[in-house]
N, C-alpha and C positions, 0 to 999 in steps of 0.2 A: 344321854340315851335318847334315839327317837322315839319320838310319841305322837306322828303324825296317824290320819288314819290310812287303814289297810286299804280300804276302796280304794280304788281309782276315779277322781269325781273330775271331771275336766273343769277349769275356770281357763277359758282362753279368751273370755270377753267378759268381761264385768263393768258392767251397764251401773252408772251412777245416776240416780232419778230423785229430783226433786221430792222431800213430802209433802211439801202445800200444793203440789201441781196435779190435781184429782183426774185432769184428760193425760198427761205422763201416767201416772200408775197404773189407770186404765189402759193405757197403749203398752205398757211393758208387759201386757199378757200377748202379746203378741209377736215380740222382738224373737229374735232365735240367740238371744244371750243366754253363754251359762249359767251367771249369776246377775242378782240382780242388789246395789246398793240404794234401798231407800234413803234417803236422806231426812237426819232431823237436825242437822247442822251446819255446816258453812251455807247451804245452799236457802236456808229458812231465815228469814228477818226474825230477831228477837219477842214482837209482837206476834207472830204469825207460829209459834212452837209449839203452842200448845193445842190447838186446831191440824196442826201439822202430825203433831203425834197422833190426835182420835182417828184421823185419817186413814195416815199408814196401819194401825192397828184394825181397822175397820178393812181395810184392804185385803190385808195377808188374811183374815179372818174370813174373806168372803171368798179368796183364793181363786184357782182357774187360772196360777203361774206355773200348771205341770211341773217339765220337773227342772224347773229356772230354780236355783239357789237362793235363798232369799237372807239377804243379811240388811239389817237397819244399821244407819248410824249414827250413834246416842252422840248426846251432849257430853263432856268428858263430865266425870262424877262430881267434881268441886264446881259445876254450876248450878243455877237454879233449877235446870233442866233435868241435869245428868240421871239420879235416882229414878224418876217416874221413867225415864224411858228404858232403862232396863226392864223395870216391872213391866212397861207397855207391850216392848218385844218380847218378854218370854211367855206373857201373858197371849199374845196375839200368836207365839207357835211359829217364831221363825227361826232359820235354819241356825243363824247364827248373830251377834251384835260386832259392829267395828269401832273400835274405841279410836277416837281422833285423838293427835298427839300425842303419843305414849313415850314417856323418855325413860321410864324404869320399870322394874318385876314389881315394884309394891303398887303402882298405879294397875298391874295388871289383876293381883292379890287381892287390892281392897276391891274392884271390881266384880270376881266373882265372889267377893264374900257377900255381892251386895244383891247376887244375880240368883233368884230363887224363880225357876226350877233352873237348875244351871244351864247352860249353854254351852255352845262353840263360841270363842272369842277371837277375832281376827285385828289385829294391831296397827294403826297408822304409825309408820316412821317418816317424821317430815321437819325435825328439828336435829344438829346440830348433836344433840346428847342422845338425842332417842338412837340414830345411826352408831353413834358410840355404843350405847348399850344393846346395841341389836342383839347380840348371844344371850346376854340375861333373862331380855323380854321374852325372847322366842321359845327358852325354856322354862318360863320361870311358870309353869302350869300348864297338864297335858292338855287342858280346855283350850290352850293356844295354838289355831290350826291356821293361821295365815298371816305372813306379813304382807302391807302394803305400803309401797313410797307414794311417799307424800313431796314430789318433783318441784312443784310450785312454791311452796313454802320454805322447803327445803333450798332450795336456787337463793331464795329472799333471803335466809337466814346465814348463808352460806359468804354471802355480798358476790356472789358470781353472775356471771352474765349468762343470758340464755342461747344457746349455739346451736349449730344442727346438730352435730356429732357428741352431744352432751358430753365434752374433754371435762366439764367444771365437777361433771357426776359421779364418773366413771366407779372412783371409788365407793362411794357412798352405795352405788346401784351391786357392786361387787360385795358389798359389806352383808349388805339382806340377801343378796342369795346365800353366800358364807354359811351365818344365822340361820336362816330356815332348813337350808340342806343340815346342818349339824344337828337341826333337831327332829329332821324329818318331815318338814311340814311344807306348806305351802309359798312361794314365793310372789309378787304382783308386783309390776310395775306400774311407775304415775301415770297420769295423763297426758296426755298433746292436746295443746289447745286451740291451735289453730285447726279450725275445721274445712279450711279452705285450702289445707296444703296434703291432700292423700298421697303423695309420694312422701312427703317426710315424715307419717303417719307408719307409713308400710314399713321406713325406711329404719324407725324408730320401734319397732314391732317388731322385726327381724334382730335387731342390737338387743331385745331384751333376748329374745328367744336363746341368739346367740350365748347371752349372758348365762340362760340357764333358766332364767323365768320360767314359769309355767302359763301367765297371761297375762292382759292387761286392763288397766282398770279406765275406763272410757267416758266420755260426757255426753255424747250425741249416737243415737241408733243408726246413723251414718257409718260408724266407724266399727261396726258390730261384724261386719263380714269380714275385713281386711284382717280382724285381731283372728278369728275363730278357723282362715284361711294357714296364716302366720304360725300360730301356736299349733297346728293339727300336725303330728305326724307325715311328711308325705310320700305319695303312694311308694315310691322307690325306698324310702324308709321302712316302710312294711314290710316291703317286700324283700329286702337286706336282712332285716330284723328275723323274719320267716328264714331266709338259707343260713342265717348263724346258727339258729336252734337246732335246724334240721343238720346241720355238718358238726355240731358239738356233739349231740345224740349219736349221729352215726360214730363219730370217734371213740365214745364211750362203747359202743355197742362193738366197737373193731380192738376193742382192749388197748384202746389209744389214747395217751392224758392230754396230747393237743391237735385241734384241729386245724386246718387250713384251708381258706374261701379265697378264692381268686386272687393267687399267693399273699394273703396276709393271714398273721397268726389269729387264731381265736382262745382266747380264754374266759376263765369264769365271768370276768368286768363285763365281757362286750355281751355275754348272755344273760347277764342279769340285766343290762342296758337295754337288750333287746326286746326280753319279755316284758321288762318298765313301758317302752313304743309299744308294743303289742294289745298290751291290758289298755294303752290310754285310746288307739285308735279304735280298740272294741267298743271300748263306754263312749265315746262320738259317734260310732255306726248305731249304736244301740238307741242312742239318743236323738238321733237324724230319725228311726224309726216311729216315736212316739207322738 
């Protein structure tokens, strides 16, 4: 059963930001990302975590991230870290925590058993078993509103090599949209890391899109436009989306169970597909306004 939420909340760019980087934090009030991943993990030296957490909690705390998404990413819970930063983030009031590495539903279980006031919990898939168990994880607690691949790790773990046309991923990338559509929730794709190649960035942005994505998850405020361009509905979609409504309505209104738009059939799928485009391009106009 899905248990995503009802909103329509766009994540077409989700901005990964160092916690120990106090001018990054500062500058992600500024970025035009949907969401924003603080980081208290890969991106933090072991010495540097716990400085890193008062930060990002002192940050979200001090807020003036409108209406950017704000999700932390905790230490997984069997480190020294993991515990205090769940308490850090629900304590500091952010939208949501990303658990790195998630290979099972009890790593997601003990997680919120541990997370007082509860949260939104959003899942890294970036090992081998985690991609396996993507269906578990994804439902295994309605607090679970997003998967995100973990591409990098994932490639490493895999012994595959890194390609344009990511042929080594394909399934894996297929697997979490699978999973999240099954439960209703959210899907993200990895990163690109070369920051110097915007054609294979776009070109890798369109492949998610294509896949089904909803966005992608990013390294540099570089790449914040191409993702938010990519993932937006566009305007001919709208405007497609708009004559299916308007030609199913009038069929119903003509005591007619199918309609037809420039001879192709319409039924319920393409109308519920269409008002899905519709609700998501409103929450991007809405959001462009603020």
């Amino acid at each position: 059963m899905s248990h995503g939420s009802a909103a329509v909340r766009p994540r077409r760019s989700v901005l990964f930001m160092p916690g120990s980087n106090a001018r990054a934090l500062e500058k992600a009030r500024t970025l035009a990302a949907d969401a924003l991943v603080l980081d208290l993990e890969d991106a933090v030296a072991p010495e540097m975590k716990l400085e890193a957490r008062a930060q990002v909690a002192a940050a979200v705390r001090a807020g003036g991230y409108g209406r950017r998404e704000i999700v932390v990413r905790v230490n997984a819970l069997g480190t020294p870290w993991g515990r205090d930063d769940l308490a850090a983030a629900a304590d500091a009031g952010v939208d949501a925590v990303l658990l790195p590495k998630v290979e099972a539903a009890e790593t997601v279980s003990a997680t919120i058993a541990a997370l007082r006031p509860a949260l939104a919990v959003w899942c890294m898939l970036e090992t081998p078993r985690g991609i396996l168990n993507a269906p578990a994880i994804a439902a295994a607690n309605p607090r679970v509103t997003a998967l995100v691949m973990g591409t990098s790790d994932l490639t490493k773990d895999l012994h595959a090599r890194v390609t344009r046309v990511r042929l080594p991923l394909l399934t894996s990338l297929q697997l979490c949209v699978l999973a999240a559509r099954s439960a209703g929730i959210t899907a993200l794709d990895g990163v690109h890391l070369d920051l110097d190649d915007d054609a294979g960035f776009a070109a890798a942005c369109r492949q998610a899109a294509d896949f089904g994505f909803d966005g992608k998850t990013l390294i540099h405020p570089r790449q914040v436009a191409i993702a938010n361009e990519v993932f937006a509905p566009a305007a001919g979609d709208v405007d497609w989306a708009r004559r299916v409504i308007a030609a199913h309505a009038d069929a119903l209104a003509g005591g007619r169970g199918v309609a037809v738009l420039d001879g192709r059939l319409i039924e319920n799928l393409h109308v519920d597909d269409a008002r899905r485009v519709l609700a998501l391009a409103d929450a991007i106009a809405e959001r462009a306004t603020h």
